[in-house]
N, C-alpha and C positions, 0 to 999 in steps of 0.2 A: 502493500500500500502504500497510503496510508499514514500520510500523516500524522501521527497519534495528538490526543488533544495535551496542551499545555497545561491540564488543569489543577487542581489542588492535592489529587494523588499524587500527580508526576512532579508537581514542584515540591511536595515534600520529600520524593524520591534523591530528587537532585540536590537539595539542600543539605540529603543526608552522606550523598558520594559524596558532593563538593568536599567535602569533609575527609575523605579515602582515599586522597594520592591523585586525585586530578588536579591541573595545571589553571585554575578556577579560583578566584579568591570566594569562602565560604560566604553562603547567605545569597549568591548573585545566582539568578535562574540563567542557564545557558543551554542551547542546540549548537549539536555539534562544537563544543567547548568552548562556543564563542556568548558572549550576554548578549541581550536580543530586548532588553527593556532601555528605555527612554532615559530612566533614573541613573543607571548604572555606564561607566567610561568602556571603551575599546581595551583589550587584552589581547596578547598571543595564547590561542587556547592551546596549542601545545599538541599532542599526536601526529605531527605529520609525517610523512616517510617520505623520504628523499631519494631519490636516484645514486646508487653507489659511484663511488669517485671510480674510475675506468683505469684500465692497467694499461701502462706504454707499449705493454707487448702481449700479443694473444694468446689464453690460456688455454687449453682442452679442458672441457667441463664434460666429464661421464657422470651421467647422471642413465637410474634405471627405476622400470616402476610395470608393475603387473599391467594388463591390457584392460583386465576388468577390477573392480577394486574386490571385487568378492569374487569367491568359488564354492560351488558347496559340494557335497560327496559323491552328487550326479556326476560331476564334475567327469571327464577322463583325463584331460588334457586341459593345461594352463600354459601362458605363455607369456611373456616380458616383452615389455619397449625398452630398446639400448637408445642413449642418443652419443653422439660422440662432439657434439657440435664445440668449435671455436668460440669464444666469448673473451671480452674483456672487464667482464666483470665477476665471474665464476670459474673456480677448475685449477688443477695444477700448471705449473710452466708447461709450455710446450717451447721443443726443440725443432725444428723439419728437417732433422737429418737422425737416418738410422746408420747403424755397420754392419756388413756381411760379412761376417766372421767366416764363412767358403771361401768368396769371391776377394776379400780383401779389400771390398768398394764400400762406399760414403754413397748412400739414396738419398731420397725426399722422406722420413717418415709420414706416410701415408694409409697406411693401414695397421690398425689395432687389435691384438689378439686378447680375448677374453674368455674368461671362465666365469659359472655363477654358480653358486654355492648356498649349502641350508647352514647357516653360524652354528648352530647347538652340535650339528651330527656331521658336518664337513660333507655330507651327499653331496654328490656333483650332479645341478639339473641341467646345465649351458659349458660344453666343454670343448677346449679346440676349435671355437667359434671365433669369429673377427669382423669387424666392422669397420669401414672408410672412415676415417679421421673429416670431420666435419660435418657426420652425416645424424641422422635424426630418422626415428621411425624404425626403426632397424627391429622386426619381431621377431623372437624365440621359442619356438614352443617346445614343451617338454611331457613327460606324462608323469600325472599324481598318482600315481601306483604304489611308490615307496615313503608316501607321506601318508598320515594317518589324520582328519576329519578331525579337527576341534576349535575353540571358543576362540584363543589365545592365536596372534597372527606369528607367522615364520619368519626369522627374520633372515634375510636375504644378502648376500654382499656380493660384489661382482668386481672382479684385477682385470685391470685391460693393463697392457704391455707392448711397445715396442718391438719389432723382429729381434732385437737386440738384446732388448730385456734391460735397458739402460734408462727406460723410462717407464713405471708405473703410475697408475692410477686406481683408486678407490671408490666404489660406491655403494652404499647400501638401501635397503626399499624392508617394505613389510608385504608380507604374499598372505593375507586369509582365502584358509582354507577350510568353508565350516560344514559341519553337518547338516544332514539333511531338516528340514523342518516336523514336526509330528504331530503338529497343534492346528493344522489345515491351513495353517498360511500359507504367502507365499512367497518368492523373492525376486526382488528387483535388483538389477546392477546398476554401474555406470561405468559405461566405454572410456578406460584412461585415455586412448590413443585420438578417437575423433570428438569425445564429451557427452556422449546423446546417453540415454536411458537405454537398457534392455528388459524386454518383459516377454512374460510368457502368456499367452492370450487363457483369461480365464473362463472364458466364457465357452469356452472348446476344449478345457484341463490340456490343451497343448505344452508339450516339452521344449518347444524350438523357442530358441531365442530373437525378438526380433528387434529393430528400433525403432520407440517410439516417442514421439512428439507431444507434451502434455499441452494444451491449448484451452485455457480457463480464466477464470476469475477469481477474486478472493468474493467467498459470499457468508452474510453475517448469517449463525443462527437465529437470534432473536430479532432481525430486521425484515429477512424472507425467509431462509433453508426452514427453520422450523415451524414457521406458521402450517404448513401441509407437507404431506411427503407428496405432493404432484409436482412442487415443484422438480422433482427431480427430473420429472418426465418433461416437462417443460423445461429443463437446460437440455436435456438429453437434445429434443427434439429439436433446437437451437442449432444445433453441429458439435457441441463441446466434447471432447472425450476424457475431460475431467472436472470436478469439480472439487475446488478451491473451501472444501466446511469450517470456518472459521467461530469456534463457539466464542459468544458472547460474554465479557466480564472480565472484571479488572481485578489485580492481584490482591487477594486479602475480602473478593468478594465475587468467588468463584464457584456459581450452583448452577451445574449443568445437566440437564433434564437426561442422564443416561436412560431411564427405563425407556425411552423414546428413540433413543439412538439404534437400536435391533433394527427397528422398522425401516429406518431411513436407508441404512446399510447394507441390508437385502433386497433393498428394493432401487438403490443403485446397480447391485450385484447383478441383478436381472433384465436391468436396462444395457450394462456393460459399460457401467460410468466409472471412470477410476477412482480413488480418494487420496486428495492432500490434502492431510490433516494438519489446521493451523494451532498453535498453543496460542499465540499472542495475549499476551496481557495475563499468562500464568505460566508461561517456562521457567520463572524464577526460583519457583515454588516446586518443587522435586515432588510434596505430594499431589498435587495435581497434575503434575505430569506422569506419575505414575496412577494415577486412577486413568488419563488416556489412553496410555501405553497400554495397558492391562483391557480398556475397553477394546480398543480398534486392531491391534497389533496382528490379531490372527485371520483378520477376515482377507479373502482372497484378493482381492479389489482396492486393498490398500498401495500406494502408489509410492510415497512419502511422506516423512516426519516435516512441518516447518514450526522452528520454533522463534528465533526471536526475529520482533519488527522493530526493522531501525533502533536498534542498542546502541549506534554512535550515534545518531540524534537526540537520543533522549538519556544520553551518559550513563548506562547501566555499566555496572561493576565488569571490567574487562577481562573478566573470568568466567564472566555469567555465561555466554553462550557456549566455551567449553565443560562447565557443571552438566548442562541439561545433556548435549549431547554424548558425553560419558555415561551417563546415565542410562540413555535413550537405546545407546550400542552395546551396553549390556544385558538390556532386555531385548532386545528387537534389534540384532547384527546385521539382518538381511535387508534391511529398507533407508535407502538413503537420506541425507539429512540436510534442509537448509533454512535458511534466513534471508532478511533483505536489509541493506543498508541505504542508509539515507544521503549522508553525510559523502564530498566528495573525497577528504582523505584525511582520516579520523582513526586512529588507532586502527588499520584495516588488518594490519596482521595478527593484533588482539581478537580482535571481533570474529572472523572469519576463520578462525584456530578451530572455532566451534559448530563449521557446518562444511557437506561436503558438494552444496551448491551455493550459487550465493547469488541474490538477486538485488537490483539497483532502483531506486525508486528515483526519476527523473522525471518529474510536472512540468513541461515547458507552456503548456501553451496558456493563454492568456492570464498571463501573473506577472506581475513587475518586481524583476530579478534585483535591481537596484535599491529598490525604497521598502520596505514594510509598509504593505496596506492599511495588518493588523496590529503592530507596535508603532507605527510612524517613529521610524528610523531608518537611518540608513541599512545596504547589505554590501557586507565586501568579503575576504577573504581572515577576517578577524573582527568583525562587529555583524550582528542583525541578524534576522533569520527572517527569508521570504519564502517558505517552503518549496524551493529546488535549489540546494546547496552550490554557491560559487558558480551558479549558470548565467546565460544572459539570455533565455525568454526562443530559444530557437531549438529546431529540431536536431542541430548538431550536438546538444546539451545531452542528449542520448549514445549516440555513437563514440564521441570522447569520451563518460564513463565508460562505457566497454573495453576502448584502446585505455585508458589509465590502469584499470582494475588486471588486464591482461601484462602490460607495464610491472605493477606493482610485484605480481607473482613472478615475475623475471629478476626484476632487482634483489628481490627476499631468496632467490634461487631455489623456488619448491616449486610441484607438480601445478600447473593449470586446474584451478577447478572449473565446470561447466558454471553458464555466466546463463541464467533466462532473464527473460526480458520484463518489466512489470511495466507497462505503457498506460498513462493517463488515462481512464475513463470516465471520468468525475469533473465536479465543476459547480458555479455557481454557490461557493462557501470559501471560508477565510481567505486565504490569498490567491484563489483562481476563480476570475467574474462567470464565467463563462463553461459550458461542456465543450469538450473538443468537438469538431464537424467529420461526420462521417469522412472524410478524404484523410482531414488531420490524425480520425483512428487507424485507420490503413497505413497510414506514411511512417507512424510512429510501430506500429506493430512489425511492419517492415523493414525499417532502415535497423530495427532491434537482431529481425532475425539475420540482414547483410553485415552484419559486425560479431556474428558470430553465437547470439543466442539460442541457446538448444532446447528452450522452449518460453512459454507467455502463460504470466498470471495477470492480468488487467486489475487494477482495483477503480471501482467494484461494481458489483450486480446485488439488483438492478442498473440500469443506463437508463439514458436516453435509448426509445424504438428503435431509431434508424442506426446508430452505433450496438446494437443486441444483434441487427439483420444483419449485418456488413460485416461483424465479426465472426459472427454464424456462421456467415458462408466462409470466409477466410478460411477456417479452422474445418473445414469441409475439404479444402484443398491441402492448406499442411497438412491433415491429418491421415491423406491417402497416403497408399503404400510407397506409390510412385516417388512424390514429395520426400516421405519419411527417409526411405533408402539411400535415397541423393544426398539430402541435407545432414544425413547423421551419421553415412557411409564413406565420408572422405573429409577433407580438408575446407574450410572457407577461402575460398580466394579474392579475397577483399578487393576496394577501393579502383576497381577496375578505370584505366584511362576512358575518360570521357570529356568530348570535344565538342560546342555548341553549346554546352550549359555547364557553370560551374557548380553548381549546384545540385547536379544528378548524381546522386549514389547505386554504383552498381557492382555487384559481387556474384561470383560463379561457383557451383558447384560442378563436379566432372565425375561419374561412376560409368566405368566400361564406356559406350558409345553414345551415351546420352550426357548432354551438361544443361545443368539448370541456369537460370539469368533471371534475377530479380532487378528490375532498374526502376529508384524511385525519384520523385523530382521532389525537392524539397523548395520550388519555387513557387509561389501562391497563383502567381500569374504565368500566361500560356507561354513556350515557345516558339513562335512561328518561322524556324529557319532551323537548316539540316543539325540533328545531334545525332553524336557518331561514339557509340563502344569499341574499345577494342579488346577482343578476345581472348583468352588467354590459350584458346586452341581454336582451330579454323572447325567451321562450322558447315553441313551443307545443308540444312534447311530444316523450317518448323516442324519441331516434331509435334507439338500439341502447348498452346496456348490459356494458360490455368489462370491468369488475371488480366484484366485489361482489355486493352482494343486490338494488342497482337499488329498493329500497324508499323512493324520492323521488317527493313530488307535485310538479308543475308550475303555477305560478299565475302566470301574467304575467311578470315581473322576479323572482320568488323561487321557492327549491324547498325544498322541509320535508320532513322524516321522523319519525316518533313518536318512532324512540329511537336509540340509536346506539352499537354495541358496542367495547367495547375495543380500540382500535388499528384499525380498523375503515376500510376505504377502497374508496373507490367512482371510479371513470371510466366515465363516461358520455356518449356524444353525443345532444345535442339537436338539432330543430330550429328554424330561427330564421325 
């Protein structure tokens, strides 16, 4: 979401961290650690991550990590990502010369020889293996035969080495391998190497692994979900293939109508609605998240855990969101976990410690990023709070956090987690006058998923009609197979060259002989004069047109249109 309210809980929340080691003089109410009251002066609130100082000379950074973050006894076979990539800001020295201790000769070191190993029992599962010195994606597989099914993850180390053996390198990863389930649940991954989810279709007790695409909203129990269980059928019927159950109630006043929750659950189960389940406003609270956990945890149709909203806007204790989710993976190992942050760079690697997705909450449109509507105060980058943190009021305010948040996990040198998209669906309250316009829901749901989001929680539902239609059908097309395979079957290939508009955002997907092209115009008004993609592979023509007017020529490596209408966005599969 979801701006949470400022109110007289949350300011005495904050009253009471302010007090715990944040960078806050006590008593001053502050979002994202900055004060945001009239009464109160400008501070450096403190949290920010910086970009590591860069090495004069390029290191090899090995780094490794399972392909999926779980396995369970089904399991046959597991397999690893090597990366071997150059960086200067990660990784041991590197040298580019090996010796042939045969031949007597001085090479280029170029190729890495590595072994991977179980720590406790020395088992060799990746041996006499090697991999290109600057390369990425590099997969292993092995078979879990001589590992044994349990709670606790393996810990993993992996030697790469020079032909020479004059330069080594280290790296280590956690490989869970767990048991089967026996409580009827069931279990969800996620794709280290591309980000997307995998599931297994419940509604058919299918084995096969597939991926898929969650496309929802956060919706409140006591606002709609719970007044009827028709509503289910009425998202269902929508297009959605999840929904977003967000019970209702704030920490210290948390009574949620369980004996009612059976009903709602089975009778998603039978529509073949997913569920993410939100804690918000009681992950604090271990017992209430375990009366959750205990409620939902075994039903088939469970999708994922979310538990905190916006913890760095509202300064929750930077521990807090790793408590719950320690907690969450000791009951419930199989179902992944996430949060949404507010804030543009706010204690991200505290926060984010505690989930293993993580979503961005970016309001651009009609809200005045400069001034406080609601404090009449200024907003900068240390004073004020206009609810979209450090943006200026445009649809790039979206795609920048994605490139920052993807940024930041590079500088911190850990694994990428999967990044979905929460796109504006609200309006008309505190600091946004206005609902966004059907084009503006498309644009932003859009430019979300060309930078890289591997799925959409919209806050919130209800909407406006025509933004419920629009995004219906949206999630009608992500949500086919077609879509799904492409988008969560390979790489994003962003930011694609575009010529005639500067402002058109375009990004490709490529699986086998088909590539996808999403091109969105982030200009309000039309343009009438040639705009021109270029492709990152040549193209020979439409294979099927899933958004838009499809009014693109195909020429080799590039694809042109005569004009190109405001807000205006096309997906389209080519073939290749």
């Amino acid at each position: 979401m979801m701006f949470s309210s400022l109110g007289k809980a949350v300011v005495f929340l904050l009253l009471v961290r302010g007090a715990n080691g944040f960078d806050y003089p006590e008593g001053v109410q502050v979002w994202c650690g900055k004060a945001y009251r009239a009464t109160n002066a400008s501070f450096e609130p403190g949290g920010w991550l910086n970009e590591p100082v860069a090495s004069s000379e390029p290191l090899l950074d090995l780094t490794i990590r399972p392909r999926t973050n779980i396995y369970t006894a089904s399991d046959i076979y597991a397999s690893v990502i090597v990366d071997a990539k150059l960086s200067y800001i990660h990784g041991g020295a590197y040298y580019n010369t090996s010796f042939n201790k045969q031949t007597n000769e001085t090479k280029s070191f170029t190729t890495l020889f590595i072994d991977v190993s179980v720590d406790d029992t020395g088992l060799d599962l990746v041996s006499s293996a090697n991999v290109t010195v600057n390369s990425t994606s590099n997969e292993f597989i092995f078979s879990l035969g001589q590992l044994e099914p349990q709670l606790e993850p393996y810990n993993l180390s992996i030697i790469g080495s020079s032909g020479d053996g004059n330069h080594s390198y280290v790296a280590t990863t956690q490989l869970y391998y767990l048991p089967d389930r026996t409580d009827g649940g069931n279990v969800v991954k996620i794709d280290n190497l591309y980000g997307g989810l995998l599931v297994q279709d419940f509604t058919t007790n299918s084995s096969e692994w597939t991926p898929f695409f969650p496309y929802t909203y956060y919706a409140l129990w006591d606002e709609w979900v719970g007044k009827s269980v028709d509503t289910l059928d009425v998202f269902k019927e929508r297009g959605y293939n999840t929904i977003h159950i967000v019970p209702t109630g704030t920490l210290g006043d948390f009574d949620f109508p369980y004996s009612n929750l059976t009903i709602y659950l089975e009778r998603a189960k039978e529509l073949g609605l997913w569920i993410h389940w939100g804690m918000r406003g009681s992950y604090t609270n271990l017992t209430y998240v375990a009366e959750q956990v205990e409620q939902v945890k075994a039903w088939p149709n469970l999708l994922s855990w979310y538990t905190a909203d916006e913890p760095d806007g509202n300064v929750e204790p930077l521990n807090s969101t790793k408590i719950a989710y320690d907690y969450i993976k000791g009951e419930d190992p199989w179902h992944p976990i996430s949060m949404a942050l507010n804030c543009e760079n706010y204690y991200f690697e505290e926060y984010t410690s505690g989930t293993d997705i993580i979503l961005s909450d970016v309001y651009p449109i009609s809200v005045n990023t400069s001034w406080s509507t609601v404090y009449d105060t200024a907003c900068n980058t240390t004073y004020g709070c206009c609810g979209c943190d450090n943006c200026e009021g445009k649809f790039e305010d979206i795609s920048n956090r994605f490139t920052l948040f993807s940024n930041y996990q590079d500088w911190l040198g850990i694994p990428k987690k999967p990044h979905w998209g929460a796109p504006q669906a609200f309006g008309n309250e505190t600091f946004w006058s206005r609902y966004p316009t059907v084009d503006e829901e498309i644009v932003m749901n859009m430019l979300s998923v060309n930078h890289d989001a591997k799925g959409i929680v919209m806050w919130d539902y209800p909407t406006e009609p025509g933004i419920i239609t629009a995004t219906g059908d949206l999630s009608k097309v992500l949500s086919t197979s077609l879509v799904t395979n492409i988008l969560l079957g390979t790489y994003t290939i962003g930011s694609l060259p575009v010529t005639g508009n500067k402002r058109a955002d375009a990004s490709a997907w490529i699986v086998g002989s088909q590539m996808l092209v999403s091109i969105v115009n982030l200009e309000y008004g039309s343009k009438n004069s040639m705009v021109t993609v270029t492709l990152p592979q040549a193209a020979k023509s439409i294979s099927s047109v899933l958004w838009g007017t499809g009014n693109w020529t195909v020429s080799g490596g590039m694809i042109s249109t005569p004009t190109m209408a405001g807000l205006q966005v096309d997906i389209i599969v080519f073939d290749i």
